[in-house]
Residue frames as a rotation matrix with the C-alpha (Angstrom) as fourth column:
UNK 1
0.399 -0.855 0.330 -23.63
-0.486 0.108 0.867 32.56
-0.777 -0.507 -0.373 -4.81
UNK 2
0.491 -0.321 -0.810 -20.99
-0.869 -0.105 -0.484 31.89
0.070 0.941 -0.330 -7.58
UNK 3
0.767 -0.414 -0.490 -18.96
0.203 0.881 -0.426 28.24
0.609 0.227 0.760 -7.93
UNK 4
-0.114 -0.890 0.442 -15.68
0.149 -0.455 -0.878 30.51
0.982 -0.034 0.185 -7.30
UNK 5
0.521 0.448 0.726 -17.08
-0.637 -0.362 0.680 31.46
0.568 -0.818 0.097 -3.55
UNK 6
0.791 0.610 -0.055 -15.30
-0.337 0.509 0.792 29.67
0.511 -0.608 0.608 -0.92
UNK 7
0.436 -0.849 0.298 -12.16
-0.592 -0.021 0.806 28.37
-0.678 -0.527 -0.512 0.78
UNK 8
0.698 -0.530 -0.481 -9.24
-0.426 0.232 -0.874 27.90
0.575 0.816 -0.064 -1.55
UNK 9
0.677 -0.708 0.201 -6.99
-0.051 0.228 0.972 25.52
-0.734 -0.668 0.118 -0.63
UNK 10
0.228 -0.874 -0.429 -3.40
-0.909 -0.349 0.228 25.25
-0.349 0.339 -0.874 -1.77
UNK 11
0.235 -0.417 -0.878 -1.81
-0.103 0.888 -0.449 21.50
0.967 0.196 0.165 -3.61
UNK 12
-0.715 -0.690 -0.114 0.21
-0.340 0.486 -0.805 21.15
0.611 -0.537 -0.582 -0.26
UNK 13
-0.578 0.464 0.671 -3.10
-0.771 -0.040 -0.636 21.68
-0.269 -0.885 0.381 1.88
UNK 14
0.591 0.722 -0.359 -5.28
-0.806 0.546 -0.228 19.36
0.032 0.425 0.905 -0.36
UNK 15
-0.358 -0.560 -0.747 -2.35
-0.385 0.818 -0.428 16.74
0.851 0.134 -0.508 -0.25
UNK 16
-0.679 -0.309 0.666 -2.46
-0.396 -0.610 -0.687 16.99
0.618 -0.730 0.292 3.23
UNK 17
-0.492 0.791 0.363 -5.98
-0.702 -0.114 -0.703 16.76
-0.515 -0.601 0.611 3.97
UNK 18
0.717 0.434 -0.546 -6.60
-0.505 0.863 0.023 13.30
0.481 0.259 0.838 1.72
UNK 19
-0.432 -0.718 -0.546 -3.43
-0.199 0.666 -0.719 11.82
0.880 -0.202 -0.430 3.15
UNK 20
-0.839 -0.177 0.515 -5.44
-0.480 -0.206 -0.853 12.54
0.257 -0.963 0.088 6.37
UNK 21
0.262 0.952 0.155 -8.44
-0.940 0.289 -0.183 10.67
-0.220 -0.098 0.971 5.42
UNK 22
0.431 0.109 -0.896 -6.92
-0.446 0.889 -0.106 8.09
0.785 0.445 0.432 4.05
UNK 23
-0.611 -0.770 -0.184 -5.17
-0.307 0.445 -0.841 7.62
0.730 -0.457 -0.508 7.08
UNK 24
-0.531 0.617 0.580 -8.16
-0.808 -0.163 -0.566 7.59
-0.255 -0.770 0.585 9.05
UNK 25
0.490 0.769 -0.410 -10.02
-0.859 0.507 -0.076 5.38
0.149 0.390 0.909 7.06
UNK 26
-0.367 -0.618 -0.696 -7.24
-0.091 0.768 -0.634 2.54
0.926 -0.170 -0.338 7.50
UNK 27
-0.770 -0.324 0.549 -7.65
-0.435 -0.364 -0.824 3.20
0.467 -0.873 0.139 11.14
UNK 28
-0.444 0.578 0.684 -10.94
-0.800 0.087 -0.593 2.89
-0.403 -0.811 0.424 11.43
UNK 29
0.682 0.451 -0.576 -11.20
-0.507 0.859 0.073 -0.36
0.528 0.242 0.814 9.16
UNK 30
-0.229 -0.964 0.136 -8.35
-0.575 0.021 -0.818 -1.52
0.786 -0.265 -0.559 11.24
UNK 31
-0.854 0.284 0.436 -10.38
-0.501 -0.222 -0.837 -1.12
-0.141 -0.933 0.331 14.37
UNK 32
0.605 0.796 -0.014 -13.69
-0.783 0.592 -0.189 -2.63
-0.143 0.125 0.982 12.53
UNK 33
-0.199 -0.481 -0.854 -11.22
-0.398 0.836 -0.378 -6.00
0.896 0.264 -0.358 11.80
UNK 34
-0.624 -0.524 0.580 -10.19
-0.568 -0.205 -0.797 -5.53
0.536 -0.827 -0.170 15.37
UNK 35
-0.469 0.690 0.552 -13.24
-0.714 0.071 -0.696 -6.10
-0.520 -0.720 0.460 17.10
UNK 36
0.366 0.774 -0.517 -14.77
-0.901 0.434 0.012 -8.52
0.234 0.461 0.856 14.43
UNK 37
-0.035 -0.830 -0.557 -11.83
-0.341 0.534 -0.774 -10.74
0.939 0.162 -0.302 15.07
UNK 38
-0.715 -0.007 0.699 -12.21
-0.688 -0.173 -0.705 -10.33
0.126 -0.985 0.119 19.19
UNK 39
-0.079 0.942 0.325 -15.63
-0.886 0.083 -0.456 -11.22
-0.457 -0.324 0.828 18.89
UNK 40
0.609 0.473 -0.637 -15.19
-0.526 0.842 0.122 -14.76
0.594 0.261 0.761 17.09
UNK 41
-0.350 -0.873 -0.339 -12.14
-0.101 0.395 -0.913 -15.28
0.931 -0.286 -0.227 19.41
UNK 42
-0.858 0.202 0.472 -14.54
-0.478 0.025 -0.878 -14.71
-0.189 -0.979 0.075 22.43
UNK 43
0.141 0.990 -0.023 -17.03
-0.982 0.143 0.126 -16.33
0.128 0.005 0.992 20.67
UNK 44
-0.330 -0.679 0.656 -14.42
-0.110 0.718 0.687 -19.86
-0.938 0.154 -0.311 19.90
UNK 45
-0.655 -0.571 -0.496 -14.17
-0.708 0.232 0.667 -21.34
-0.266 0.788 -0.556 16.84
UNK 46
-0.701 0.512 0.497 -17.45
0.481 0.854 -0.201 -24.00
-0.527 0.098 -0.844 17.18
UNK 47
-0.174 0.971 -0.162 -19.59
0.048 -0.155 -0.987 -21.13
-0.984 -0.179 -0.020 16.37
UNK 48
-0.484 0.067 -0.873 -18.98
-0.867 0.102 0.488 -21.97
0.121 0.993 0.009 12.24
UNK 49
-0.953 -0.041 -0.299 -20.08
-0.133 0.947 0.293 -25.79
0.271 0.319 -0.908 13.10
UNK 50
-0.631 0.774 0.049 -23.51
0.164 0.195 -0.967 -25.15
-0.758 -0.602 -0.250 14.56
UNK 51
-0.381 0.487 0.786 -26.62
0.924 0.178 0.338 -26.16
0.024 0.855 -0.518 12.49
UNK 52
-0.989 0.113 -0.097 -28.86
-0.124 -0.986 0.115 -23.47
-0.082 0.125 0.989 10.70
């Protein structure tokens, strides 16, 4: 099988289809903030002051 083999996309389709990852990827670091945030807000604010 040659390099050349395979699905050709077009400039618009390749624009396309990174704008669409990158939009995902926001999303889902968005969502990983989300929940990291949640979880010290349900955890409170003492749990920085406890010993190690």
């Amino acid at each position: 099988m040659m390099a050349e083999d395979g699905i050709r996309l077009t400039e618009e389709e390749q624009k396309r289809r990174r704008s669409r990852s990158v939009a995902l990827g926001l999303v889902l670091g968005a969502i990983v903030v989300l929940f990291f945030w949640v979880t010290i807000a349900k955890l409170g604010a003492n749990v920085f002051k406890r010993p190690l």
